[in-house]
Every structure is written in structure tokens, then in C-alpha cells.
C-alpha positions as CSV (number, residue, x, y, z in Angstrom):
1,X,66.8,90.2,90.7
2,X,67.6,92.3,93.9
3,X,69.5,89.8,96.7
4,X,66.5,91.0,98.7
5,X,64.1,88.1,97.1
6,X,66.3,85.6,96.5
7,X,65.5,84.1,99.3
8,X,63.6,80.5,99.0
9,X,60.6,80.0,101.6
10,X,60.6,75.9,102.4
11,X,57.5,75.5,104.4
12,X,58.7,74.6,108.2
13,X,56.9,71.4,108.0
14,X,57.0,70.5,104.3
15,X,58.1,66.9,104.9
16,X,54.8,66.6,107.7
17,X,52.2,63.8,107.1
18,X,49.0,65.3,104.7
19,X,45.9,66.0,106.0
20,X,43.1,67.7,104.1
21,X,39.4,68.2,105.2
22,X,37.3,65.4,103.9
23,X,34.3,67.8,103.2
24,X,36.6,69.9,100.4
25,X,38.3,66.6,99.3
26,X,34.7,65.0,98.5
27,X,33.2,68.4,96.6
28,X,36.6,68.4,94.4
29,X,36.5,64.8,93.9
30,X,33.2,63.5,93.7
31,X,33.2,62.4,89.8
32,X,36.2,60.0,90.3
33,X,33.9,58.1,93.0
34,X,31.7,55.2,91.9
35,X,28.1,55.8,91.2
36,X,25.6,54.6,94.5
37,X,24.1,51.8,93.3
38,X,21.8,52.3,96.5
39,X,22.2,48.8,97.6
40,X,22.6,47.3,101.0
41,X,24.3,44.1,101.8
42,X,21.9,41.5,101.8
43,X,20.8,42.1,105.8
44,X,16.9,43.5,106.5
45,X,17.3,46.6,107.9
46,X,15.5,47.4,111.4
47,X,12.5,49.6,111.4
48,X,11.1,52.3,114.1
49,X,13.0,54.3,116.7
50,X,16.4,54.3,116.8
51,X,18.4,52.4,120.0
52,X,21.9,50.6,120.8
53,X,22.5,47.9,118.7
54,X,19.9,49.2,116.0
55,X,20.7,48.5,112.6
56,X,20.8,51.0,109.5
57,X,22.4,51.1,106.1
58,X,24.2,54.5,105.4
59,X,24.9,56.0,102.0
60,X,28.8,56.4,101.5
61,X,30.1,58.7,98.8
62,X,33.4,56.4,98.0
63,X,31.2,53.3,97.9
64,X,28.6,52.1,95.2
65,X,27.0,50.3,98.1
66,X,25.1,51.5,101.2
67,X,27.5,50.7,104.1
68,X,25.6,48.8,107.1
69,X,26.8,50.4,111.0
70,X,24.6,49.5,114.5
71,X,24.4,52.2,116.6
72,X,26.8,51.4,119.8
73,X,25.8,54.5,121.8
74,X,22.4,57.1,122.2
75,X,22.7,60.7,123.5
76,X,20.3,64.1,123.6
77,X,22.3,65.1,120.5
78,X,23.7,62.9,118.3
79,X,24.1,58.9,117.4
80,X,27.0,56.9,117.3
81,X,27.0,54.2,114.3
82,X,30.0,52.0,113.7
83,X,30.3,50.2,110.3
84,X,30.1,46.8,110.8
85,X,33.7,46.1,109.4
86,X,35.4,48.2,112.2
87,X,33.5,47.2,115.0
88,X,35.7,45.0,117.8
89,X,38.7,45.0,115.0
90,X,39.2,48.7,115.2
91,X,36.8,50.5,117.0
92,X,35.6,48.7,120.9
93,X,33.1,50.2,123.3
94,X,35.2,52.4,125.2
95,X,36.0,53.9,122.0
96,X,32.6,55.2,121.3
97,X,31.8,56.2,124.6
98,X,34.2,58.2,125.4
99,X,33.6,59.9,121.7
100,X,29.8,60.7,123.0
101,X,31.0,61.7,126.5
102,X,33.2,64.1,124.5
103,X,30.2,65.1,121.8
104,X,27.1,65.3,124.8
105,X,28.9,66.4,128.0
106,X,32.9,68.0,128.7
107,X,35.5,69.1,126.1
108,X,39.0,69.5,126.9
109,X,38.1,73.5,126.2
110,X,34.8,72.8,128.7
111,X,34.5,70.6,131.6
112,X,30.7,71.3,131.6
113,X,29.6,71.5,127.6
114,X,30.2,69.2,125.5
115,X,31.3,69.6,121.2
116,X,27.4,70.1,120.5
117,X,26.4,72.9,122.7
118,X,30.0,74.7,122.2
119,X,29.5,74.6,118.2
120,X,25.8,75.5,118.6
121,X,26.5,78.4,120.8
122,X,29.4,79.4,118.5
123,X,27.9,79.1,115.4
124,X,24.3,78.8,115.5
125,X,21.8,75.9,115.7
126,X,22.6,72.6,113.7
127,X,20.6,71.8,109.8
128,X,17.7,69.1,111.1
129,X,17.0,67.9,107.3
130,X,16.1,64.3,108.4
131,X,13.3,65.5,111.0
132,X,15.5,64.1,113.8
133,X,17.0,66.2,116.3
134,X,19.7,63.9,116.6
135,X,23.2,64.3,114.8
136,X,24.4,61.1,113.3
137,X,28.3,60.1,113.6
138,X,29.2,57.5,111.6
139,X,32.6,55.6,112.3
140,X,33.8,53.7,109.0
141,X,36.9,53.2,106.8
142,X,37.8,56.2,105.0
143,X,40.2,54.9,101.9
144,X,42.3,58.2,101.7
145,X,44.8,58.3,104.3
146,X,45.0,61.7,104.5
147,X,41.0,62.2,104.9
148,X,40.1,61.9,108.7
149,X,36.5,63.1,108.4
150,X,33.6,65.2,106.2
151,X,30.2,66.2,106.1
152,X,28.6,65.2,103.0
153,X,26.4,67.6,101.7
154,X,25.1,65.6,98.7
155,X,22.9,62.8,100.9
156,X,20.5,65.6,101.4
157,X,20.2,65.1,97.3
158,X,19.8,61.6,97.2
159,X,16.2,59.8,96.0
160,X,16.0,57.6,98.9
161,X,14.3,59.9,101.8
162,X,15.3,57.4,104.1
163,X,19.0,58.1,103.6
164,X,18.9,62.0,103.9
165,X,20.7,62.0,107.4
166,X,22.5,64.8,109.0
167,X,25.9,62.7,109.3
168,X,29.4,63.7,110.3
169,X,31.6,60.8,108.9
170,X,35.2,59.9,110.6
171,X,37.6,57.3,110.3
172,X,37.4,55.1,113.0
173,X,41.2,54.1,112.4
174,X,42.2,57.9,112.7
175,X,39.8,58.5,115.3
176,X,41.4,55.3,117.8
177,X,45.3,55.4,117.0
178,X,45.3,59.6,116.4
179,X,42.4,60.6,119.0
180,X,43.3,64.1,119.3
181,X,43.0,64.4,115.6
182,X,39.9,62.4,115.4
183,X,37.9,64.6,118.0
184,X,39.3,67.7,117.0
185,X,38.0,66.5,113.2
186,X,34.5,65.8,114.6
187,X,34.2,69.7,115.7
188,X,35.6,70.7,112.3
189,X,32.8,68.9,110.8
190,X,30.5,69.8,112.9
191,X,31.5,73.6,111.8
192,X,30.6,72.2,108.2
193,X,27.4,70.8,109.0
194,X,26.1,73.9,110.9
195,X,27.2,76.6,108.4
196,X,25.6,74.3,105.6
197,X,22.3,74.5,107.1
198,X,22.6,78.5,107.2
199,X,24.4,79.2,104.1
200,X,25.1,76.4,102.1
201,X,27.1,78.2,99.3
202,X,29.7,79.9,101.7
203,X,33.0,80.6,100.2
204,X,35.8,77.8,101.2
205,X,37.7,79.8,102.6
206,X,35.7,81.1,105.6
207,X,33.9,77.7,105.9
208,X,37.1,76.4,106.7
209,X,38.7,79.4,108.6
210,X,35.7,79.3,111.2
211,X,36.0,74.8,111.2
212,X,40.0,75.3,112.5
213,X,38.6,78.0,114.8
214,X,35.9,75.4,116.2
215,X,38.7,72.9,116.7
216,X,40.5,75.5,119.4
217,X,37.2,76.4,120.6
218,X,36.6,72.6,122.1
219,X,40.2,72.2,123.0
220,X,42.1,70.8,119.8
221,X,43.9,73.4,118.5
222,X,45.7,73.1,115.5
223,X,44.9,69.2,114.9
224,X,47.7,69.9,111.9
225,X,50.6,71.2,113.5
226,X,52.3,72.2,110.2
227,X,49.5,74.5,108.8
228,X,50.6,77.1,110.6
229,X,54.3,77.1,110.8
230,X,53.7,76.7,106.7
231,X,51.9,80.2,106.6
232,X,53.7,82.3,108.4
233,X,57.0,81.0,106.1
234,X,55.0,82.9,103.2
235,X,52.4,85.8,104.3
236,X,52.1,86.5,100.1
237,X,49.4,84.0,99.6
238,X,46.0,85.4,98.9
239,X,43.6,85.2,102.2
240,X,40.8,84.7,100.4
241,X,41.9,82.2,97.4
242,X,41.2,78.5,98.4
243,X,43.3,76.4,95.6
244,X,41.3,73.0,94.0
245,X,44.0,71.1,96.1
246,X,44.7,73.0,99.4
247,X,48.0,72.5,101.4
248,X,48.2,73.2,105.0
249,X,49.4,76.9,104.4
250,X,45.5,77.6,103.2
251,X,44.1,75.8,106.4
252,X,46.7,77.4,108.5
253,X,45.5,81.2,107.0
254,X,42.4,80.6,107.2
255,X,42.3,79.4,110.7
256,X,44.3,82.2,111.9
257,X,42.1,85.1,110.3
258,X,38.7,83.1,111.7
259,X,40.9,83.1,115.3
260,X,41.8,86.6,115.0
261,X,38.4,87.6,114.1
262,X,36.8,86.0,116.9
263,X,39.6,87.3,119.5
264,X,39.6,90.8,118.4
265,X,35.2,91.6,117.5
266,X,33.9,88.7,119.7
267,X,31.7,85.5,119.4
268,X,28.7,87.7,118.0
269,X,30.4,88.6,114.6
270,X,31.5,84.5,114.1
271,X,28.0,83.5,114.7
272,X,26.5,87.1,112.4
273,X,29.4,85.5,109.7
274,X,27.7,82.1,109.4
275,X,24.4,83.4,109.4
276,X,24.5,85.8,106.9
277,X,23.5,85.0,103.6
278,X,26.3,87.2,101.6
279,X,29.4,85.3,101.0
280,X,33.3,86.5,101.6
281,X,34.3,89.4,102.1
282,X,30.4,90.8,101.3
283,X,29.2,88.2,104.2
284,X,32.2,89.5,106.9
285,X,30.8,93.4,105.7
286,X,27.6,92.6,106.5
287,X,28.1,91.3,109.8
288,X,30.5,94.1,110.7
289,X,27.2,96.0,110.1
290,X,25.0,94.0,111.7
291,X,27.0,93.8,115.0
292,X,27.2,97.6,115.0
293,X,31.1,97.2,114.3
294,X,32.8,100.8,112.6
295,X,35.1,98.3,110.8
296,X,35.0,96.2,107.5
297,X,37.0,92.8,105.8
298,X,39.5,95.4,104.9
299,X,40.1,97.1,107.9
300,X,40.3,93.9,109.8
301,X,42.9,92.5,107.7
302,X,44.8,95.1,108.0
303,X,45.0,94.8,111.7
304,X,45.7,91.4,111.0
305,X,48.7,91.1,108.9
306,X,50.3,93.5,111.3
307,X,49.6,91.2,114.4
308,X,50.9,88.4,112.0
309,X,54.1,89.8,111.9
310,X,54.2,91.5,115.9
311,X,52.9,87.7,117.1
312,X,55.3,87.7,120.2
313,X,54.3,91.5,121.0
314,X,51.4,91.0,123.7
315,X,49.7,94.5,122.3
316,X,49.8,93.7,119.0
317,X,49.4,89.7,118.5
318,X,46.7,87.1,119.3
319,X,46.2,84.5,120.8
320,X,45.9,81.8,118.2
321,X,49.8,82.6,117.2
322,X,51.4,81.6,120.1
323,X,54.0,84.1,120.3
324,X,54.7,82.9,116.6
325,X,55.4,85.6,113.6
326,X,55.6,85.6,110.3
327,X,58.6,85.4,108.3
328,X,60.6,88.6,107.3
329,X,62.8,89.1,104.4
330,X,66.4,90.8,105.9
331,X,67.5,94.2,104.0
332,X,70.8,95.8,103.4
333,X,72.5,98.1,106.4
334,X,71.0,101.1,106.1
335,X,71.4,103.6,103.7
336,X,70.0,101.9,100.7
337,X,68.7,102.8,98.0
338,X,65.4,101.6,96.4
339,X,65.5,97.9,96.1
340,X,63.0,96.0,94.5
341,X,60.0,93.6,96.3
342,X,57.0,92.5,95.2
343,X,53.7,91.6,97.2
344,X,53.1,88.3,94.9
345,X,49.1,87.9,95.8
346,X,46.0,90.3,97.0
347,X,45.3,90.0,100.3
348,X,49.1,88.8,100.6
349,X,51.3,89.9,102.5
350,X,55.4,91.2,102.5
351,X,57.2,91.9,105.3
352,X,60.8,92.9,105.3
353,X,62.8,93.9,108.6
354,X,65.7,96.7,108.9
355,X,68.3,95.2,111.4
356,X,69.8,98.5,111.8
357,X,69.7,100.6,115.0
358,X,69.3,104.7,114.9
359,X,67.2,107.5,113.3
360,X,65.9,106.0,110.4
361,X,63.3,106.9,107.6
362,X,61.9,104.7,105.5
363,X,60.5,105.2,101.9
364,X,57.9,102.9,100.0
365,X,56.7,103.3,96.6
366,X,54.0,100.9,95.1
367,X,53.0,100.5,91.9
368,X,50.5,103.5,90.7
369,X,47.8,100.7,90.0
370,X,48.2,99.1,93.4
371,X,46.3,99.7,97.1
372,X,48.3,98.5,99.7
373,X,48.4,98.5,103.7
374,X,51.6,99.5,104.8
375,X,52.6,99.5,108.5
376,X,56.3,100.2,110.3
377,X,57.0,98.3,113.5
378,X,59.2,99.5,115.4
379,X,61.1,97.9,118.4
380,X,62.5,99.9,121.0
381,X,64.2,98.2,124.1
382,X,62.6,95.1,123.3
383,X,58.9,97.0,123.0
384,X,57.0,97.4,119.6
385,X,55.1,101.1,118.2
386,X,53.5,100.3,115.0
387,X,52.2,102.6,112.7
388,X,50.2,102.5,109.6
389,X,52.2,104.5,107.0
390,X,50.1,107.7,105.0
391,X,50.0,107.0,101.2
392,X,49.7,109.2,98.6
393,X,47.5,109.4,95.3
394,X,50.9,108.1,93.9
395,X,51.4,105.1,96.5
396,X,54.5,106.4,97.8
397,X,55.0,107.1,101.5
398,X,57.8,108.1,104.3
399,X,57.8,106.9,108.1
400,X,60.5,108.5,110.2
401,X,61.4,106.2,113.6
402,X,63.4,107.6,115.8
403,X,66.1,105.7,118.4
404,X,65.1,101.6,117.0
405,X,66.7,98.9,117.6
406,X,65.0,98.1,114.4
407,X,62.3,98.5,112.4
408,X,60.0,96.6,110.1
409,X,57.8,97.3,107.1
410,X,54.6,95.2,107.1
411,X,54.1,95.3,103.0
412,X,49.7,94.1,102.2
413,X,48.5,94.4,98.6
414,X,44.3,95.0,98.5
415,X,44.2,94.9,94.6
416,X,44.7,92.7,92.2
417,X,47.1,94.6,90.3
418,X,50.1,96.0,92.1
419,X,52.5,93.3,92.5
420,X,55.8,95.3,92.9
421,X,57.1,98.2,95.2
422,X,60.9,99.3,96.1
423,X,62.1,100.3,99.3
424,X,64.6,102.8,100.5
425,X,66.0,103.7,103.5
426,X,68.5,106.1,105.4
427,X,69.2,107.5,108.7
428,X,68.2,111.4,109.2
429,X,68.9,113.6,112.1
430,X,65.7,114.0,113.9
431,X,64.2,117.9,114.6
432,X,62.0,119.5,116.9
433,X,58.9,119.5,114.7
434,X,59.6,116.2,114.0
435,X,57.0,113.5,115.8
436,X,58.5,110.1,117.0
437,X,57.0,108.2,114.3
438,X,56.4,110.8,111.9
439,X,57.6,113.6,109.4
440,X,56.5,117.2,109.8
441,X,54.0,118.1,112.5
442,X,52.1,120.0,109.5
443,X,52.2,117.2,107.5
444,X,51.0,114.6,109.0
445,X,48.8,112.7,111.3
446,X,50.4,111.4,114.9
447,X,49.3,109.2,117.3
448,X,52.1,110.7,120.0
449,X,52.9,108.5,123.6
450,X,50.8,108.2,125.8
451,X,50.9,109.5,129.7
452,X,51.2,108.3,132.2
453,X,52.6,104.4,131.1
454,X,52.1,102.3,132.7
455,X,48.7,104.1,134.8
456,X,47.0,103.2,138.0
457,X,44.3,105.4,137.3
458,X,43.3,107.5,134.2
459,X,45.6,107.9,131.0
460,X,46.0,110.5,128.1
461,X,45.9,109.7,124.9
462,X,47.5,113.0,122.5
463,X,47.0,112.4,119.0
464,X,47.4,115.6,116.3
465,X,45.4,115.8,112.8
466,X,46.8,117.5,109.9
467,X,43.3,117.9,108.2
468,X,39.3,117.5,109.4
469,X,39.1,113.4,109.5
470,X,36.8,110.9,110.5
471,X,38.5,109.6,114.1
472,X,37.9,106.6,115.7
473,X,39.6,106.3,119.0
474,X,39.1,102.8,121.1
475,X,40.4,100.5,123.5
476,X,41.2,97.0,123.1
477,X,41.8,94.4,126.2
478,X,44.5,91.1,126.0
479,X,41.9,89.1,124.8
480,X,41.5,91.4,121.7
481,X,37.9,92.6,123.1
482,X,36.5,96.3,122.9
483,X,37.2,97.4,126.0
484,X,36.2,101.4,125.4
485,X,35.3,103.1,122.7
486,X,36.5,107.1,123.2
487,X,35.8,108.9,119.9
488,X,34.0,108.2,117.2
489,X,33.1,111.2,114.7
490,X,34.6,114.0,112.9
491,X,37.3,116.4,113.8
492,X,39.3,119.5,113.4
493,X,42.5,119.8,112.5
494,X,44.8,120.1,115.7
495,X,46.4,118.6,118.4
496,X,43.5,116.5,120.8
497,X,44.0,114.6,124.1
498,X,41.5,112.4,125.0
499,X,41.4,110.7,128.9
500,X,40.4,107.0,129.8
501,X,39.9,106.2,133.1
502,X,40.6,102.2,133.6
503,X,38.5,101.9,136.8
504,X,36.4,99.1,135.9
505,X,39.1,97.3,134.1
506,X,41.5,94.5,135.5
507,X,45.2,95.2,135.5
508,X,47.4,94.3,132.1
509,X,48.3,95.5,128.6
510,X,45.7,97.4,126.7
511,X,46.2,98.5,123.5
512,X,44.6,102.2,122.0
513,X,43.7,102.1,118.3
514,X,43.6,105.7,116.3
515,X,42.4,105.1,112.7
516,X,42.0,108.4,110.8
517,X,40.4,108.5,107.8
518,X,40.9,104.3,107.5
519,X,44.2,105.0,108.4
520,X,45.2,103.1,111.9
521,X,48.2,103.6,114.4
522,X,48.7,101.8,117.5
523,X,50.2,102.7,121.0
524,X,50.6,100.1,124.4
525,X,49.2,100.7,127.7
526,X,49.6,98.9,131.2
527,X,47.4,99.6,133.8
528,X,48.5,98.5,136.8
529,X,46.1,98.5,140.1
């Protein structure tokens, strides 16, 4: 095997405590738990409205018997029960109260909203199976150490109509000693509960993409600080594959894609994705569609795996990274001749980096089978240019980038077939036909600079198309929102220079996205007023 993929990818925070999400933990371990014997401890439970210090026994899936809890705190949307074992050994007043404070009224996200109306306006209104518009929290003793919290879909099943509740569980050990865990794991759940009550067979891995994006939504961002340092180590894992026992690497994608979504299309395509009936990638098409986006799954991901790798690049990365990229294999000094490198997952990702400064040109080949995103980053005086690279019926493609520093090739596999590609690369001696990040004028598509940059004013954008294509031409703010959309339609073949005046923009970095053809390049602009 090539030196190239030797290289062993530890996961940054392999040795980190475990923590999985209680709600997949319980669907992929429910058989090993005991049968409810639907019993209570021999107390009479209290009857009619619910108040402090009410009584109620609470079907717990770990536990053949109904758990007893008092309510120790009433608000407009939920109910806070503690399990009779915890209370005044783990869990005191001050506890609980500052849990509904945080639940009812201020986040650390929101000094004015509290968890509830966040998640609701995020996501869409909460399930109300029991007939009560209140959300139950129970606090009790998980038994898994590494569970902090879950919804539990399967009450809603039970024979007992009394018991059907609308509960988020936490551990009220977890929730006291590890607080910013604890409340970040009651939005999580809350995610759970909501999507449940709008599609209750969503695939895993979006359930629990848009759950880590409520968690930064309220102020608890990354509640597991290894998911996604382990991630970015290894881009090959498939996006949409959630394993029967999931590791922090699959929260850690997950959460990042839901994050970039919501960054880069807006709050109306997260709430469109839960409510949409379709699941996956069919449910994220449909609400592309329904939101009026010109964009799909694919086409997102494809954006995304190159901001994955261009994290610390303000006009290429989001927010959710933290200036954070994802790994890079190292190749030879240029020249070199095709070396071997495999993509090991769809919807994984490869990315390899050329330290070597110059005129270079870069060769891919894929397997004939294969459909792969390919994009070339390339860093210039400590600025990025990235561009998709033009495949052809035979997977193989050239990107010439002229006066780098360096230059990497963002490697995504769409198929499930197509594991291996090589890679070759050599410095050339650029022409006069040739573009800056292209081969032959005549040959290809360009997205050239822009001018003037930075602007003050208005700004041209030149682009040239080899062919008649579909062009969509748009602007996209810091934040990852639309800012402008400029073209949108067919045309000619040609050079084109389109003009966008920034006057009702604030100053900063913008960035212009040409896709031709589903084919996407990218260029930088500053406006500065």
C-alpha cells in the first residue's frame, strides 16, 4: 500500500468519558430490559390536577416497576417530577428551579425565551399525546453511566392510559454534578420529543443531527466535546449511516451537517425537515422544495465537505466548526505520479493536501463505477479559492492552480461503489489562455476574480461557460444566509459579468457561489462601507 494511507487516524479524544443519547440507547436495547410489571410501590396515588408536591407513579423502561416522583415545581409548559429516591440526597429545590427557570423563561442562547419556546419555534410545536399541554420532566436514576437523558417513545404504547405521558427523562445525578451536560441533554430530548410527534419514523441520523443542533441553539453547544474533534480525524464515514452502537464521531457528523444546514438555508428548512413526512435524504429534498431552495441533499453536502475541510477560512467555513478542519492526508513533493487513495464510505469524505508552493496541476481519476465531489482549495497568501473540479464520463479530471502556497483536494464519494481513486500531480508553466484555476479557456468553465475586492459599492462578478448550462449565481452572508440571488436560468456559451450592488448589506466577507450544471465554484468578497 502507497505511504499515502498508511497513516492511522486515533480519534482526538478517544480516551474521553462515553456518552450516547438515551433515546437510541433505549430503541437498540429495549429487549435486555425487564418486562413492566405495571406496578407501583405500595403508596395511593393522588387524583385530579396536577400541583407541587402532587404524587404520580411514572412508567420506567429499565424498571419492572412504575417509579413514584412528586412534582417539586409547575410552569406554562412543562412539569418537574423528581423520583422519590433522589429527592434531598441528590436533587434539592434549587436544583429544580433553576432547571424550570431554564425550561419556561432564559437560556444561556436567550435571556428572554426559555428551552420550550426556542425548540418550538425551531422545530415545530411539541406531540400533546396525554391531552395535557404540559411537558413532563422527570428527574430519576438512570443505571447506564453513560446515558444522561431520553425520550421514550414506547409509553405512548403502553395499556395503562394513565401512563401515556409526554416525558423527557434525565438523570438527576448528571443533571446536578454535570449541569451544562444535563440542560443541554434536556433540549436534545426535547428535539426527540418534537420530531416524534411529526414524523415518528425519521432516520437516526437526522433525528440526532437536528437534537446536537438544538443543544447550540439554547446555549450548550457541543455537550460532548470529543464528537467533534473525533469527526473531523476521519471525514470517510458515511453521513448518513447511524451504526447499532454509535460513537461520538456519528453525533459529531451529524451535528455538524444539521448546523451547517441551518447556517447556510436558514431556520425554515430545519423546521420544513422535521415536518416532512419523507425520511433522509428524500425528507431534506422535499424541503429543499418546499422552501423554494434550487438546491438538494447532494448539493448541500457538497458545499459541506468542502467547508469541513476550509473551517478556519471565514468564506468558506461555518460557524459550528470553530475555525476547526478536518484532517488531511500529506502527499509527496510534487511531481508524483498516480498514487493510490480510497474514499472508504458514501457520503465520506477524503481529503489530501499538496504542501508544495508554485504552478501546479492536479489529476484525479475515480473508479469508472464511482460519483464523486471533487473540490481544489487553494491558499494563496494565507487566503483560500476553491473550486469544484469538472469530471468526465470516465471520472477523471485536471485543476490547474496557479502561484499556491498549497493546494488541497477535497476527495467525496456519492455512490456506493467507488471506493478507490489515484492522484497525480506536477508543476506546469502557466499560458495566456490559461484561467487561474483552470485549463483551456475553451475547455472549461471559470469562475475568474472578482473586481473590485474588497468593494465599497458595487462588484463584478466574470465567469465564462464552455457550453449552454443551467447557472445559478448567488450571494451568501457570514452567517451562511442568502443574501442575493443574481442568476438563475440558462445560458450561452461565453464570457458573462454580472454586477451586485451591496447597498443594503452591512460591511464583511460575502461569499459568490457559481454552480454550472451542478457543478459549484466559489470566490471571496469584502465589502467594506
Amino acid at each position: 500500500m502507497n505511504w499515502l494511507w498508511i497513516v492511522c487516524l486515533l480519534p482526538l479524544a478517544a480516551f474521553a468519558e462515553e456518552r450516547i443519547c438515551g433515546t437510541r440507547w433505549l430503541q437498540e436495547h429495549r429487549d435486555e430490559f425487564p418486562a413492566s410489571a405495571a406496578k407501583t410501590l405500595d403508596v395511593v396515588q393522588e387524583t385530579g390536577p396536577i400541583e407541587v408536591g402532587t404524587q404520580r407513579a411514572f412508567l420506567v423502561p429499565t424498571d419492572p416497576l412504575l417509579n413514584l416522583a412528586t412534582c417539586r415545581f409547575k410552569g406554562e409548559h412543562c412539569y418537574i417530577f423528581v423520583e422519590e429516591s433522589q429527592w434531598d440526597i441528590i436533587v434539592a429545590q434549587p436544583d429544580v428551579d433553576q432547571l424550570g427557570a431554564l425550561f419556561e423563561e432564559k437560556t444561556p442562547a436567550d435571556a428572554d425565551r426559555g428551552v420550550y419556546d426556542m425548540a418550538v419555534e425551531a422545530f415545530g410545536e411539541a406531540a400533546d399525546e396525554d391531552g395535557d399541554p404540559r411537558i413532563f420532566i422527570l428527574l430519576l436514576d438512570i443505571p447506564d453511566d453513560r446515558v444522561v437523558g431520553y425520550f421514550d417513545r414506547s409509553v405512548y404504547g403502553h395499556v395503562q392510559e394513565e401512563l401515556r405521558r409526554d416525558t423527557i427523562y434525565l438523570d438527576a445525578r448528571k443533571l446536578v454534578f454535570e449541569a451544562y451536560l444535563g440542560r443541554g441533554t434536556l433540549a436534545h430530548e426535547l428535539q426527540h420529543l418534537i420530531h416524534w410527534g411529526h414524523d415518528p419514523d425519521e432516520e437516526a441520523w437526522i433525528d440526532e443531527g437536528l437534537s446536537g443542533h438544538a443543544e447550540t441553539l439554547t446555549g450548550f453547544p457541543e455537550t460532548d466535546p470529543s464528537m467533534v474533534p473525533n469527526f473531523l480525524d476521519d471525514t470517510s464515514r458515511n453521513l448518513t449511516s447511524w451504526p447499532f452502537v454509535a460513537g461520538p464521531e456519528s453525533y459529531g457528523k451529524t451535528y455538524l451537517f444539521a448546523s451547517f444546514l441551518a447556517e447556510r438555508y436558514g431556520a425554515g428548512l430545519i423546521r420544513q425537515i422535521v415536518a416532512e413526512s419523507r425520511n433522509g435524504i428524500f425528507g431534506v429534498d422535499e424541503a429543499f422544495k418546499s422552501e423554494g431552495w434550487v438546491q438538494d441533499y447532494a448539493g448541500a453536502w457538497a458545499l459541506w465537505i468542502a467547508a469541513n475541510y476550509a473551517g478556519d477560512d471565514p468564506a468558506f467555513g461555518y460557524g459550528a466548526l470553530n475555525g476547526r478542519r478536518a484532517f488531511a492526508f500529506p502527499a509527496p513533493e510534487v511531481p508524483f505520479s498516480p498514487i493510490d487513495g480510497a474514499v472508504a464510505n458514501q457520503w465520506g469524505t477524503t481529503n489530501v493536501i499538496l504542501r508544495s508552493a508554485g504552478d501546479l496541476e492536479v489529476d484525479f481519476a475515480g473508479a469508472a463505477d464511482g460519483r464523486y465531489v471533487v473540490w481544489v482549495y487553494a491558499m494563496r497568501d494565507n487566503w483560500g479559492e476553491m473550486v469544484q473540479m469538472e469530471l468526465g464520463a470516465d471520472n477523471r479530471g485536471r485543476v490547474a492552480s496557479v502561484e499556491v502556497d498549497s493546494v488541497a483536494v477535497i476527495i467525496g464519494r456519492a455512490s456506493r461503489v467507488g471506493e478507490n481513486f489515484t492522484l497525480a500531480a506536477r508543476r506546469f508553466i502557466p499560458t495566456a489562455v490559461a484561467g487561474r484555476l483552470g485549463g483551456k479557456v475553451a475547455e472549461v468553465d471559470a469562475f475568474d476574480p472578482v473586481y473590485p475586492n474588497p468593494f465599497n459599492n458595487a462588484v463584478v462578478l466574470p465567469f465564462r461557460l464552455s457550453r449552454d448550462s443551467r447557472v445559478e449565481l448567488a450571494i451568501y452572508n457570514a452567517l451562511g444566509q442568502r443574501e442575493a440571488l443574481l442568476v438563475q436560468g440558462r445560458l450561452e456559451a461565453g464570457e458573462h459579468r454580472v454586477g451586485w450592488e451591496g447597498a443594503s448589506a452591512a460591511s464583511g466577507n460575502y461569499l459568490a457561489v457559481l454552480n454550472v450544471d451542478g457543478k459549484m465554484r466559489m470566490r471571496q468578497l469584502a465589502l467594506i462601507k
